[in-house]
TORNU-495970 format. One record per residue (C-alpha): residue number from 0; residue in one letter; chain; x, y, z. Coordinates in steps of 0.02 Angstrom, whole numbers. Layout:
<pts>
<pt num="NUM" residuo="a" cadena="A" x="X" y="Y" z="Z"/>
...
</pts>
This chain:
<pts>
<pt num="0" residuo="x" cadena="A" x="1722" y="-5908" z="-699"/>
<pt num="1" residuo="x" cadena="A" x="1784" y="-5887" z="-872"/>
<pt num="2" residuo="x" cadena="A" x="1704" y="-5798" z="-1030"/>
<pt num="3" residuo="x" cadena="A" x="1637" y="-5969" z="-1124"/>
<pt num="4" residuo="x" cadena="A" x="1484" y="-6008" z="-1145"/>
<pt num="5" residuo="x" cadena="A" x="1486" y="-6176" z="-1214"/>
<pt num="6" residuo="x" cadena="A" x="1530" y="-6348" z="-1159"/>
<pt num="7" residuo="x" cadena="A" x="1658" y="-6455" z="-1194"/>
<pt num="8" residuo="x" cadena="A" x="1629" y="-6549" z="-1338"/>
<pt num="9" residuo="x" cadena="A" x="1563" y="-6713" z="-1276"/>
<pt num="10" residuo="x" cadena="A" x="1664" y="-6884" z="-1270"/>
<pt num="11" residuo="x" cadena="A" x="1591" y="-6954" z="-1429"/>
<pt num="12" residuo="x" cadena="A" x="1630" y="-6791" z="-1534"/>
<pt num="13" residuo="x" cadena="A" x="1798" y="-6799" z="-1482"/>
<pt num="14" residuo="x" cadena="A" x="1824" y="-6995" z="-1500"/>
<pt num="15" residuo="x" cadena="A" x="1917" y="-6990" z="-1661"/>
<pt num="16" residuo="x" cadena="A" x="2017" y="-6828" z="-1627"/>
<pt num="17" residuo="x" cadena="A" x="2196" y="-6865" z="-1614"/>
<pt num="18" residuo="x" cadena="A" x="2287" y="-6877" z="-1424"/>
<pt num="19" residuo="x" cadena="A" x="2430" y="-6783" z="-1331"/>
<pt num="20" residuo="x" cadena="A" x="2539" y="-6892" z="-1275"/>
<pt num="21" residuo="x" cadena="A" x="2458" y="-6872" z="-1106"/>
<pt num="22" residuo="x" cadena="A" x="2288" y="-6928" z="-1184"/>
<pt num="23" residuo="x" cadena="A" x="2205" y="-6766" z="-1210"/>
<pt num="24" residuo="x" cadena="A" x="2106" y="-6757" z="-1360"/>
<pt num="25" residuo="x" cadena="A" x="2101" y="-6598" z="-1475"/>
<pt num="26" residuo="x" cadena="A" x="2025" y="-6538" z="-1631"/>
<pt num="27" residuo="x" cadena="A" x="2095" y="-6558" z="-1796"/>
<pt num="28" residuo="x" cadena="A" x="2154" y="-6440" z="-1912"/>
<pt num="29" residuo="x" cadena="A" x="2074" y="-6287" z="-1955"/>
<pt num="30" residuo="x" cadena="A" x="2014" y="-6225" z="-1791"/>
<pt num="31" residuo="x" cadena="A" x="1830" y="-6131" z="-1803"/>
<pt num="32" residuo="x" cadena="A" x="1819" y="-6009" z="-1644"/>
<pt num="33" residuo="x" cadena="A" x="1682" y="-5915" z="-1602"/>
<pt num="34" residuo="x" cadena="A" x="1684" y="-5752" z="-1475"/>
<pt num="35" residuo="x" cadena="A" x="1740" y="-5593" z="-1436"/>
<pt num="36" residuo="x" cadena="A" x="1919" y="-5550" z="-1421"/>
<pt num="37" residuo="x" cadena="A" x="1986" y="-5380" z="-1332"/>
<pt num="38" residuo="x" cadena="A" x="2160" y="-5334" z="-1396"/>
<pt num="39" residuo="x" cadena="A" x="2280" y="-5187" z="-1366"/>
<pt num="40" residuo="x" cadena="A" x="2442" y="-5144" z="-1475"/>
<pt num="41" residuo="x" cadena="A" x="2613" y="-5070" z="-1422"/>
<pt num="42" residuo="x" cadena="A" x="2761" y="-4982" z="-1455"/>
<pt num="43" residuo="x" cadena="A" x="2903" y="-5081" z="-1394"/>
<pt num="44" residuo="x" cadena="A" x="3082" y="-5048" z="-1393"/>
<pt num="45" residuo="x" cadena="A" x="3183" y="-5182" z="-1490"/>
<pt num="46" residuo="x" cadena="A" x="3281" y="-5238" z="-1330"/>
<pt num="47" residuo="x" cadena="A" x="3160" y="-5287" z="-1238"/>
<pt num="48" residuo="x" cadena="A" x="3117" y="-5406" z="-1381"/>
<pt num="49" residuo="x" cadena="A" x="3279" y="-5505" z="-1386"/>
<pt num="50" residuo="x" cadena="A" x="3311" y="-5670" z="-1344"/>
<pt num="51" residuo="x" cadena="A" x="3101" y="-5700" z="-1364"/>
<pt num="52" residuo="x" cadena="A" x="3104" y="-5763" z="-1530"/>
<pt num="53" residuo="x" cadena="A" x="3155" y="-5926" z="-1589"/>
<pt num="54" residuo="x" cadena="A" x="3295" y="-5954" z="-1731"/>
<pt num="55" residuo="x" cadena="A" x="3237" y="-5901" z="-1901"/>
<pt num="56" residuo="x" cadena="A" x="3114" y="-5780" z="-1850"/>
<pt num="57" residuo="x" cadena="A" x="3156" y="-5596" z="-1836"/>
<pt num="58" residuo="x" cadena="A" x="3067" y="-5456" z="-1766"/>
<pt num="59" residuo="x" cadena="A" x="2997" y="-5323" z="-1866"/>
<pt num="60" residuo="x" cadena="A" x="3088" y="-5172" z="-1809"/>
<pt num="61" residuo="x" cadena="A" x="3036" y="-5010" z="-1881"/>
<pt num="62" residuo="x" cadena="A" x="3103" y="-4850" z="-1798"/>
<pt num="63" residuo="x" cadena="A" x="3205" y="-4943" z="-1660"/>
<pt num="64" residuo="x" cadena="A" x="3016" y="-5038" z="-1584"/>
<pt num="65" residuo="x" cadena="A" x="2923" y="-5180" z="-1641"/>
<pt num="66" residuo="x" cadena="A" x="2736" y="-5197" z="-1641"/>
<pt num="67" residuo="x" cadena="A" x="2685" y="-5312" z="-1479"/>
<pt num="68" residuo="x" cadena="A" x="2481" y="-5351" z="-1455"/>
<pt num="69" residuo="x" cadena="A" x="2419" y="-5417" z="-1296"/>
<pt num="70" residuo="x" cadena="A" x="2242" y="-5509" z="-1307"/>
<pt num="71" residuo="x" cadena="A" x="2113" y="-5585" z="-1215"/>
<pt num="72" residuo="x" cadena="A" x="1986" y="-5685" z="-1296"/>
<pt num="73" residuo="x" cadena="A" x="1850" y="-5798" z="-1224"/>
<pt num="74" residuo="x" cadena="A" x="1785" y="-5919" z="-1341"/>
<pt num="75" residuo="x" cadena="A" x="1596" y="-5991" z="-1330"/>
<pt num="76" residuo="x" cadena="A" x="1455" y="-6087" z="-1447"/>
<pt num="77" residuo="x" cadena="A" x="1468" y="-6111" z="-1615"/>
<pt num="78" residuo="x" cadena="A" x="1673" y="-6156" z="-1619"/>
<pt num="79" residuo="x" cadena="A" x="1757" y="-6319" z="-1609"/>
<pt num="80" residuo="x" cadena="A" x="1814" y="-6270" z="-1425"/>
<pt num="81" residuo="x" cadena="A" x="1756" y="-6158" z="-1284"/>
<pt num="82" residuo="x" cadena="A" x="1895" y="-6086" z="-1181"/>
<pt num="83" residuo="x" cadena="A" x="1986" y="-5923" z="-1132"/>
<pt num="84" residuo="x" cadena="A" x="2162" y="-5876" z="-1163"/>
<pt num="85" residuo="x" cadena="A" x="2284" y="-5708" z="-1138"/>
<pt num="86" residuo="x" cadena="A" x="2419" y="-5692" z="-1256"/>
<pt num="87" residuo="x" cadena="A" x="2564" y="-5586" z="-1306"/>
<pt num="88" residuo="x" cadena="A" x="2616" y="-5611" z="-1494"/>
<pt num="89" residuo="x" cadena="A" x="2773" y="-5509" z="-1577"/>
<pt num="90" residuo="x" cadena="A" x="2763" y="-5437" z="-1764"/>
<pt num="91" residuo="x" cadena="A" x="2903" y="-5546" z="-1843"/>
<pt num="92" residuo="x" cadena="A" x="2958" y="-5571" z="-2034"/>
<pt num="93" residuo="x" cadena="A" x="3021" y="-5768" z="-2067"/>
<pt num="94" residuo="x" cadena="A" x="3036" y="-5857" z="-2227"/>
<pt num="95" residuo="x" cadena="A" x="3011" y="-5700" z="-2309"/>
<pt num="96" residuo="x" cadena="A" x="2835" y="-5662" z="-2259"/>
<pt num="97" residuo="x" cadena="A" x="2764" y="-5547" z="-2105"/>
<pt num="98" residuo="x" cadena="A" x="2674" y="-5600" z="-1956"/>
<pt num="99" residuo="x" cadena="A" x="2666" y="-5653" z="-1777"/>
<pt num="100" residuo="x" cadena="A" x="2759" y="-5736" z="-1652"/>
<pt num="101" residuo="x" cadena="A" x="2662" y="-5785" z="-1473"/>
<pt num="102" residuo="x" cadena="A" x="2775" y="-5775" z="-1346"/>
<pt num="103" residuo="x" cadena="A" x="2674" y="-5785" z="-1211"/>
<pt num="104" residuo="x" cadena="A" x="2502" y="-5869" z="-1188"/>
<pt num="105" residuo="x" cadena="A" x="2380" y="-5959" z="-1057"/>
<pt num="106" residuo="x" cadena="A" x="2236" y="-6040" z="-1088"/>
<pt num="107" residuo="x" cadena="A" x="2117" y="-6124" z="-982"/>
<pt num="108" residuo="x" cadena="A" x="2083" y="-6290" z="-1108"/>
<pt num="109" residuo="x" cadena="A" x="2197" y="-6441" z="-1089"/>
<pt num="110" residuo="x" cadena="A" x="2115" y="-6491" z="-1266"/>
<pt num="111" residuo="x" cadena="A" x="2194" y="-6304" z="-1322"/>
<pt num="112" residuo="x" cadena="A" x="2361" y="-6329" z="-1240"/>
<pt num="113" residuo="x" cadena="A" x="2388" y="-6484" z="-1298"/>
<pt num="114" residuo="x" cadena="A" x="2334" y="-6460" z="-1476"/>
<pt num="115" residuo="x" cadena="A" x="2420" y="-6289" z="-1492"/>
<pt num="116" residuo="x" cadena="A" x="2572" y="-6366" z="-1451"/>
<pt num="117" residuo="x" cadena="A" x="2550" y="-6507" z="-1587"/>
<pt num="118" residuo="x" cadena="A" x="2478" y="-6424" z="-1745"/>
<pt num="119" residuo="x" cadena="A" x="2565" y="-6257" z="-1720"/>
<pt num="120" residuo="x" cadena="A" x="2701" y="-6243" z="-1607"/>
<pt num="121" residuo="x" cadena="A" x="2609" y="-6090" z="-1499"/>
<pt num="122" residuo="x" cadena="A" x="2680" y="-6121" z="-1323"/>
<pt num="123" residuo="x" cadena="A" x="2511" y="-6140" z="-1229"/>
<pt num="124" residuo="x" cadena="A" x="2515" y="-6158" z="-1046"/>
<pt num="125" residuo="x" cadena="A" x="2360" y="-6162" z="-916"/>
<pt num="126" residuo="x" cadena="A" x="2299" y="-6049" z="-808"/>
<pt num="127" residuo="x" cadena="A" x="2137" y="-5991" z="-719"/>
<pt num="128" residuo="x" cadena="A" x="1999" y="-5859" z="-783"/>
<pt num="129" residuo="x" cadena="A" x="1884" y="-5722" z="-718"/>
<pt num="130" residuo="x" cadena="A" x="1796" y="-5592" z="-809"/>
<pt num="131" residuo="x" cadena="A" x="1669" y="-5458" z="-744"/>
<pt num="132" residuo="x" cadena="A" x="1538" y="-5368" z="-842"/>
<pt num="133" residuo="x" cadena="A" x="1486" y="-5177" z="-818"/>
<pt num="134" residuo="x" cadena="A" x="1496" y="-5020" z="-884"/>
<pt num="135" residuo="x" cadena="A" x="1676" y="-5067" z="-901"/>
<pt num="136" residuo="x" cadena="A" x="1735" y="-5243" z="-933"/>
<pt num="137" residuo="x" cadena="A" x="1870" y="-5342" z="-838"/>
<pt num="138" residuo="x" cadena="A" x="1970" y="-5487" z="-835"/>
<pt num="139" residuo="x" cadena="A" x="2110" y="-5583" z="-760"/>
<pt num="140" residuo="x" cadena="A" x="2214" y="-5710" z="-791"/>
<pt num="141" residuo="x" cadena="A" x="2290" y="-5839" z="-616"/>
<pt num="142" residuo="x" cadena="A" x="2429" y="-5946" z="-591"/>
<pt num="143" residuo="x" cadena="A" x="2411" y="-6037" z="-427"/>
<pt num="144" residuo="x" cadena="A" x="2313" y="-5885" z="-375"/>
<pt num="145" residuo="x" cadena="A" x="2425" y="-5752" z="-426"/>
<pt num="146" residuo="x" cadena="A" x="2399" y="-5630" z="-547"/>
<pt num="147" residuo="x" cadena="A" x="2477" y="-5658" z="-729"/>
<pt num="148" residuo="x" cadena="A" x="2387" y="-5513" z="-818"/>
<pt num="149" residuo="x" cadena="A" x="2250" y="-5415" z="-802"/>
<pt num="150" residuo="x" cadena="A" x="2155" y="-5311" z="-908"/>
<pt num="151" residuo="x" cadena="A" x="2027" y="-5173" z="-897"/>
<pt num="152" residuo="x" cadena="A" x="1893" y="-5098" z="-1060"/>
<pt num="153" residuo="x" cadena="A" x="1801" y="-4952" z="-1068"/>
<pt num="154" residuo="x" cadena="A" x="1720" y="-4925" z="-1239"/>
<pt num="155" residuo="x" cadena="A" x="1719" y="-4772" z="-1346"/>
<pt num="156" residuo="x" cadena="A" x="1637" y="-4784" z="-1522"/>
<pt num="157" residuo="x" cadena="A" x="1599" y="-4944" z="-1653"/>
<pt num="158" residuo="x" cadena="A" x="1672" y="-4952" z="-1813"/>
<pt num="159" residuo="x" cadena="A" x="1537" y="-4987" z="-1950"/>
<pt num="160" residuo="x" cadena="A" x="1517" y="-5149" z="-2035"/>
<pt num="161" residuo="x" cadena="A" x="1576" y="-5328" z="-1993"/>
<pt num="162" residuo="x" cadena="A" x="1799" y="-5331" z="-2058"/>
<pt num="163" residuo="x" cadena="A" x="1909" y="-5450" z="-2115"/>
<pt num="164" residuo="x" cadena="A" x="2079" y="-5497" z="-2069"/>
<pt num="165" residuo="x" cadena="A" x="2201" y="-5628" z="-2113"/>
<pt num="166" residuo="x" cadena="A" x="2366" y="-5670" z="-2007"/>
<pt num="167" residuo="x" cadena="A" x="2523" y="-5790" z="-1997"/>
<pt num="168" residuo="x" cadena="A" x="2569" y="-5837" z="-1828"/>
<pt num="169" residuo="x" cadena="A" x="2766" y="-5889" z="-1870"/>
<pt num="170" residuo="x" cadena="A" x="2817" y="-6022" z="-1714"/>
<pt num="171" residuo="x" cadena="A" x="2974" y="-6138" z="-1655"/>
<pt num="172" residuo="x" cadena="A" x="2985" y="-6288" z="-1744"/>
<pt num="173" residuo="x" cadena="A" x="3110" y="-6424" z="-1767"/>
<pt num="174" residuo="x" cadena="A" x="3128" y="-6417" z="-1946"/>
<pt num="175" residuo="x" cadena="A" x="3128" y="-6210" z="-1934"/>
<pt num="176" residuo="x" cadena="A" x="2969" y="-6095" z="-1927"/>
<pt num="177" residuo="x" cadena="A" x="2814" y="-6151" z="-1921"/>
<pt num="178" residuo="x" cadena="A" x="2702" y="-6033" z="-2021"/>
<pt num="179" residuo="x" cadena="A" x="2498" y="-6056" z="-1982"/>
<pt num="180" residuo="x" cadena="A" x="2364" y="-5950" z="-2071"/>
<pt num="181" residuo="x" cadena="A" x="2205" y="-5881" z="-1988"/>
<pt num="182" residuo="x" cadena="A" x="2085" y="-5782" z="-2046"/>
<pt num="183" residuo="x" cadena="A" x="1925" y="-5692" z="-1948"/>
<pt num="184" residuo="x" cadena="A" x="1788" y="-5580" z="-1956"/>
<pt num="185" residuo="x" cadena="A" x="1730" y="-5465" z="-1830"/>
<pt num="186" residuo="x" cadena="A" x="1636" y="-5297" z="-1786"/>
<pt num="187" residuo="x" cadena="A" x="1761" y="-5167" z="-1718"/>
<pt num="188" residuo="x" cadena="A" x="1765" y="-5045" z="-1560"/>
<pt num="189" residuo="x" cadena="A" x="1893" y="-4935" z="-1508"/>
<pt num="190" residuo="x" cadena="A" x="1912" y="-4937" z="-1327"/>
<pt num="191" residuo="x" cadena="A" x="2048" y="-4881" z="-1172"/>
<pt num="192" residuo="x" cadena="A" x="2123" y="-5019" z="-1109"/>
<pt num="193" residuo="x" cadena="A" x="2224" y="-5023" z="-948"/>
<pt num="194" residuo="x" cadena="A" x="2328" y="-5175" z="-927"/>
<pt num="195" residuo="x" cadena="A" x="2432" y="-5260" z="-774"/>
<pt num="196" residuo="x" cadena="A" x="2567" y="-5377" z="-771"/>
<pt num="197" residuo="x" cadena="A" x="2657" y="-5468" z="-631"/>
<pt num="198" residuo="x" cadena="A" x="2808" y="-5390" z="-577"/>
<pt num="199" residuo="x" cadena="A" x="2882" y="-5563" z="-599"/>
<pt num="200" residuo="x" cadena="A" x="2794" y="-5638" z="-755"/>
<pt num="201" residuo="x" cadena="A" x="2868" y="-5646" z="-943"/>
<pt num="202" residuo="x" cadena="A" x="2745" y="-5488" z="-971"/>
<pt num="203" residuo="x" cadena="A" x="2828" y="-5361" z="-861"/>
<pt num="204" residuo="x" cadena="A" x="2923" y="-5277" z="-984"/>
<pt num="205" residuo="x" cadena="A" x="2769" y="-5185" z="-1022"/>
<pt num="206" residuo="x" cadena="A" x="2729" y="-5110" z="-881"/>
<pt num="207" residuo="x" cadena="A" x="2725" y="-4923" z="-907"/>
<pt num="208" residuo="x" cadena="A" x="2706" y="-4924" z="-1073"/>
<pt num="209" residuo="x" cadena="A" x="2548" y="-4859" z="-1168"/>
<pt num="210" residuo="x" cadena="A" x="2467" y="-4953" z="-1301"/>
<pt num="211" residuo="x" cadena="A" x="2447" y="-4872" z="-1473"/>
<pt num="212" residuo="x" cadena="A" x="2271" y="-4911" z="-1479"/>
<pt num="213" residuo="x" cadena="A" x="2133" y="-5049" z="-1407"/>
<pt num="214" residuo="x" cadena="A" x="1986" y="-5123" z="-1483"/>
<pt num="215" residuo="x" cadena="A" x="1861" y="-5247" z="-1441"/>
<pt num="216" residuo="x" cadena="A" x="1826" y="-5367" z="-1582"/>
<pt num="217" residuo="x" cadena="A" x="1642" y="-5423" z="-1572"/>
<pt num="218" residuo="x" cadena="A" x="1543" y="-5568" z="-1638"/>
<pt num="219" residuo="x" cadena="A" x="1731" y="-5646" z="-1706"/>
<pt num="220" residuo="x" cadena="A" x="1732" y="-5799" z="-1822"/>
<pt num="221" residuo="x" cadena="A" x="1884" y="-5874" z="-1827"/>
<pt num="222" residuo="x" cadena="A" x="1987" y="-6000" z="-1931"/>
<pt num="223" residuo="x" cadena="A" x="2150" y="-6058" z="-1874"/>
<pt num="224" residuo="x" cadena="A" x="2252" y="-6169" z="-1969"/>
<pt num="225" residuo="x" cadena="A" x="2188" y="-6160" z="-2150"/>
</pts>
C-alpha cells in the first residue's frame, strides 16, 4: 500500500484533460502536489555520471563529484494527483542556467507517467509501493516484485518555520532541453537515511556511498510546471 491518501480524481474531473496516446488522461500544466517528500543528497564522482545525461545538458561538477538527490515522495489530498514516486535527479547547468536532471524515476500513477512524459520530458516509469510507519519510517519501491530502492528515516531535529524553494528540472527533448520550473514550500527535518539499491538497477552506483545530508520535507505544496 502506497503513501496517498486521496483518490483518483474522478472520471468527470478528468474528462477534458488531454490523453496519452494510450488514452490515459493527465492534468494540465502547472501541477499542484500535496505531501511529504523524504530526500537524501550525495557526493558523487563525475564518472559515474557519464553517459546519464542527455545532449545539451552538463553536469555540475565541482571538485571532481556532482550533487545527486534520491527522493521519495507520496502525494495525497489537496493536489491535482495522488501517487508515489522514487527518483534520482543530477545537478546539471543547460542553457546557461542550473538545475536538475531525473535520471531515474518510478511512479505508481499511469496519469503521472504519462503526463510526465508529455509536458516535461521526466522519464517516468511504473512500479509498486509500500511504506511502513514507526519510530522509524520505511519504504520501498517493486518491479515485478523485486526490489528497485529502498529507503529507511530516522528523525533527528525540525528546522523552524515553513521554507521556500524554487527548482528547474532540465530534461531530453527533441528540440534540446526542456527546462520546467517548480516551486514548494515545506517544514524541514534533518534525518539519517539509509538507502538500498538493486545490485542490478540504474541506482547501483550508489551503493556504498554516504549521503551528505537527509531531510524530511513536511506538509509540501508543490507547483510543477509554472
Amino acid at each position: 500500500m502506497t503513501g496517498t491518501d486521496a483518490p483518483f480524481p474522478t472520471e468527470a474531473e478528468s474528462a477534458t484533460w488531454p490523453r496519452g496516446a494510450d488514452g490515459t488522461p493527465y492534468p494540465p500544466a502547472p501541477w499542484q502536489l500535496r505531501g511529504v517528500m523524504y530526500l537524501s543528497v550525495w557526493p558523487v564522482p563525475v564518472a559515474e555520471i557519464a553517459g546519464r545525461l542527455p545532449e545539451g545538458i552538463a553536469p555540475a561538477v565541482r571538485f571532481g563529484r556532482v550533487l545527486t538527490g534520491t527522493a521519495w515522495a507520496a502525494y495525497g489530498s489537496g493536489g491535482i494527483l495522488s501517487y508515489s514516486e522514487m527518483l534520482a535527479a543530477v545537478r546539471v547547468r543547460a542553457n546557461g542556467r542550473r538545475g536538475v536532471t531525473v535520471t531515474d524515476i518510478r511512479v505508481d500513477s499511469p496519469a503521472s507517467r504519462v503526463g510526465g512524459r508529455a509536458l516535461w520530458g521526466i522519464p517516468k516509469e511504473l512500479a509498486e509501493f509500500q511504506e511502513f510507519r514507526g519510530d522509524e519510517y520505511h519504504a520501498r519501491a517493486e518491479i515485478e516484485g523485486r526490489t528497485y530502492a529502498a529507503l529507511q528515516f530516522a528523525p533527528l531535529f525540525k528546522l523552524p518555520g515553513r521554507w521556500r524553494f524554487r527548482l528547474m528540472t532540465a530534461q531530453a527533448g527533441e528540440d534540446g532541453p526542456i527546462l520546467t520550473d517548480m516551486r514548494a514550500r515545506a517544514r524541514i527535518e534533518v534525518g539519517r537515511a539509509r538507502w538500498r539499491f538493486a545490485a542490478d538497477g540504474p541506482l547501483r552506483f550508489l551503493t556504498g556511498l554516504q549521503p551528505l545530508f537527509s531531510v524530511r520535507l513536511s506538509r509540501l505544496s508543490m507547483e510543477f510546471g509554472i
